[in-house]
N, C-alpha and C positions, 0 to 999 in steps of 0.2 A: 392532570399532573402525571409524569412520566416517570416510572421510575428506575435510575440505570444505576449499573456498576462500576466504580471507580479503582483505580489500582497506583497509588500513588510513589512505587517503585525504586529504582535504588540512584545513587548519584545524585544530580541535578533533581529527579524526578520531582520530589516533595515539594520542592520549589517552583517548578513549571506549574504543576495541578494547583496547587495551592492559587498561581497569579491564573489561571485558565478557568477555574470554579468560581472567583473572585468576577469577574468579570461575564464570563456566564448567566451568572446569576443576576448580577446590576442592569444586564442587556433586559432580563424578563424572561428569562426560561424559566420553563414550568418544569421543574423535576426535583426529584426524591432522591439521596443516594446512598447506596449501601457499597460501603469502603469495605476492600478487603486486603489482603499481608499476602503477595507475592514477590517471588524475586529471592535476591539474595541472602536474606534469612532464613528463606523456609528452605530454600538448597543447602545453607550450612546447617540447619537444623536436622537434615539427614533426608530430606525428601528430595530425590534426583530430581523431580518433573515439574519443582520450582513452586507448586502451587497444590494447596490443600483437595482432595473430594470435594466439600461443603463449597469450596469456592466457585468451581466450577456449576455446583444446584444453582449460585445464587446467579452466576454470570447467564446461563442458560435457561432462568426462567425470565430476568430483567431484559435480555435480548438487546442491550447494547453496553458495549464495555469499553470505558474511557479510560485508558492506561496511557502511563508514564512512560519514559526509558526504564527499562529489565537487563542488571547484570547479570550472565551468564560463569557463573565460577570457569575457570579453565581447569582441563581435566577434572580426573577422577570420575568419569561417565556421568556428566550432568549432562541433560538435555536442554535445549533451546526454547523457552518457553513461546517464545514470540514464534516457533516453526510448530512446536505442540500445538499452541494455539489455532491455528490458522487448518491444520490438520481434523482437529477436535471437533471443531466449530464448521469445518467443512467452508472455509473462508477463502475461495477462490478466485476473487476479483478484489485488486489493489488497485480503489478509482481515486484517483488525485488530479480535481481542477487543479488550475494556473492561473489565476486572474491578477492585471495589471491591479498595484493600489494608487496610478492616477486619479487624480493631479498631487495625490496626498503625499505621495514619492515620486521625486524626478526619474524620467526610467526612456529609456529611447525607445519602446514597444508600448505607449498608452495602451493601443487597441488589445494587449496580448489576452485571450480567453480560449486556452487549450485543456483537455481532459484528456490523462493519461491513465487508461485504461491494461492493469499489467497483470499478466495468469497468474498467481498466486501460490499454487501447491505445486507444480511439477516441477521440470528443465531440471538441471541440476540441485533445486531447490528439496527436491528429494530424498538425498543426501545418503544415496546408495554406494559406497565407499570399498573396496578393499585392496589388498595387496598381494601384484601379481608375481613380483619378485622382489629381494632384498634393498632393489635399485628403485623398481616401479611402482606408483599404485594409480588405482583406474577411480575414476568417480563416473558415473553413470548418467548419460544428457535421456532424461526419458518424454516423450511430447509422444501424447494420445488423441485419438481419435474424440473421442468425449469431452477431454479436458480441454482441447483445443476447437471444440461444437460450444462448451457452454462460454466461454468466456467471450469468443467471437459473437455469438448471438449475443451476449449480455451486450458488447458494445451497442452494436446495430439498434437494439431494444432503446438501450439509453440514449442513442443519439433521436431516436424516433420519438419519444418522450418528452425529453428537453427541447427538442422543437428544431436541433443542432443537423445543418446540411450535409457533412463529411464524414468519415471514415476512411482513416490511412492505420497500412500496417504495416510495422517494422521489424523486418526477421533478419537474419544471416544467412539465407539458405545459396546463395554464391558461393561457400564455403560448404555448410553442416547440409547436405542437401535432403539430406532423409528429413530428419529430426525438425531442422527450419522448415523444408521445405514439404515436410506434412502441415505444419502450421497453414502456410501460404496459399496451399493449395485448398484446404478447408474454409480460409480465408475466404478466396475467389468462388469456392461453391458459395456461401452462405451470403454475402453480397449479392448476390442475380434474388433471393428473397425478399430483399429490399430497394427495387428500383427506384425508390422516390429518394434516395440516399446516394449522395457521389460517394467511391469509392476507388482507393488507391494504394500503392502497395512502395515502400522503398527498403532497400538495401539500409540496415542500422547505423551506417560510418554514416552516409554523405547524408541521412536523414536524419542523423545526431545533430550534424553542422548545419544544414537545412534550416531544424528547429532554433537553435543557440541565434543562427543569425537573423532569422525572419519568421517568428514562431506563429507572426497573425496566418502565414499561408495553411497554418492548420488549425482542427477541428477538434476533433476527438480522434485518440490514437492508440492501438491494440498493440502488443507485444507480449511474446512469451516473458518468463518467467525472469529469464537472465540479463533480458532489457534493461538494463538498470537505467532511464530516462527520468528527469525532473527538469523543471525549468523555479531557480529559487531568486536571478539576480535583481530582477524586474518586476517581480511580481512574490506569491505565495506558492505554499504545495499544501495543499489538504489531503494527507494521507487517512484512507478510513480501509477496513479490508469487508469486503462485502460476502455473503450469500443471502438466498429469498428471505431468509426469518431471522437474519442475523446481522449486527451491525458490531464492527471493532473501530475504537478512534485512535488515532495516535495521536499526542501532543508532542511528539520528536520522532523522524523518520530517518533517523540513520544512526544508531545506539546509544551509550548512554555516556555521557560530561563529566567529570568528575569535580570540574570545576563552577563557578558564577558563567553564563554565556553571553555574549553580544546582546545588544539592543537590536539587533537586526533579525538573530536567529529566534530571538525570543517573540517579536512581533510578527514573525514567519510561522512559529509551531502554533500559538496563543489562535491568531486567525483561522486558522485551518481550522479548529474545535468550532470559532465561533461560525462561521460556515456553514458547520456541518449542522449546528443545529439549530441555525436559523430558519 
């Protein structure tokens, strides 16, 4: 019996969790869960970081934490708990299969079985911000050496594991040539460690359009941080963010609803859970 932490969040959330734990559970998962009150209450309650001390003891002794959608008050110097999170938790790997649900949904890509593998804490996502003049402000693209060793080797690891033949990486560095093209280049080192692994490299635009049109020609896929890629129309996105000891779930991977959602979007977040812990 497994026991994890739940965070059933603000908007739609309670909703989502409720039909995700409901099913969950009917599947035969084995787990225990200790619910806790983050999000939008405990920020008006006066805490900026969204989320209690105690929450975090229970989230980081349970070691996996299945959350909702999280509103973020605007202004007034609240923090992003979903960026806190991720920060906290040392959660540097955002891995999201794609898998076709033929024959169960008509889809023009049956075969579709891609893993998008995206850096998690850096790129702009670090949220280094200020103001150069009255007119300008600077936000900061930062890609390291490190950051950009673990996440590449994490793929490669996991394609080796899963049993999975390919490795493509999508950066911008035609443009950002430093910053992408540190990525890229770290890229191309850490590939020749995996020779039993194909390995290949494209530019973000045409490998945007690439995937949307023929997504079977790939495998598993690395990109920094500002990659924003999914593939949802075909298939699912199981969003989970990863480190060694640590797992985060998402049951919504693009903010929070304020309203009832689609039957579509609901059988998109719902699956990704059950995925993840089958």
């Amino acid at each position: 019996m497994k026991r994890i932490t739940v965070a059933k969040g603000d908007g739609i959330g309670p909703e989502i969790m409720d039909a995700t734990l409901k099913i969950i559970l009917a599947a035969g998962a084995q787990i225990e869960i200790d619910e806790i009150e983050v999000g939008e209450k405990v920020y008006l309650a006066g805490n900026t970081a969204g989320i209690a001390k105690e929450s975090w003891d229970i989230i980081r002794r349970n070691k996996v934490f299945l959350k909702a959608p999280i509103t973020t008050p605007q202004g007034g110097g609240y923090k992003s708990l979903n960026v806190t999170t991720r920060k906290f938790l040392g959660l540097y790997a955002n891995v999201r299969p794609c898998i076709s649900l033929h024959p169960f949904v008509r889809t023009k890509h049956p075969g579709m079985d891609v893993v998008i593998i995206r850096e998690n804490e850096e790129d702009l996502y670090a949220g280094i911000e200020h103001q150069q003049t009255d007119e300008v402000v600077q936000c900061l693209k930062l890609i390291s050496r490190p950051g950009s060793e673990k996440i590449i080797r994490y793929a490669f690891e996991y394609a080796r594991q899963y049993g999975r033949k390919k490795v493509t990486c999508f950066t911008k560095d035609n443009i950002m040539k430093q910053t992408d093209g540190l990525f890229h280049k770290i890229f191309d080192e850490i590939a020749k460690e995996y020779p039993d692994i194909e390995n290949e490299h494209w530019i973000v635009d045409i490998g945007s359009a690439k995937l949307a049109d023929t997504p079977e020609a790939f495998d598993v896929l690395v990109l920094p941080n500002l990659c924003l890629i999914g593939v949802s129309v075909d298939g699912f996105i199981s969003g989970w963010r990863m480190c060694w000891r640590m797992c985060l779930v998402s049951t919504a991977c693009a903010g929070v609803c304020l309203d009832s959602i689609g039957l579509a979007t609901g059988i998109s977040d719902i699956s990704c859970v059950i995925w993840t812990f089958s």
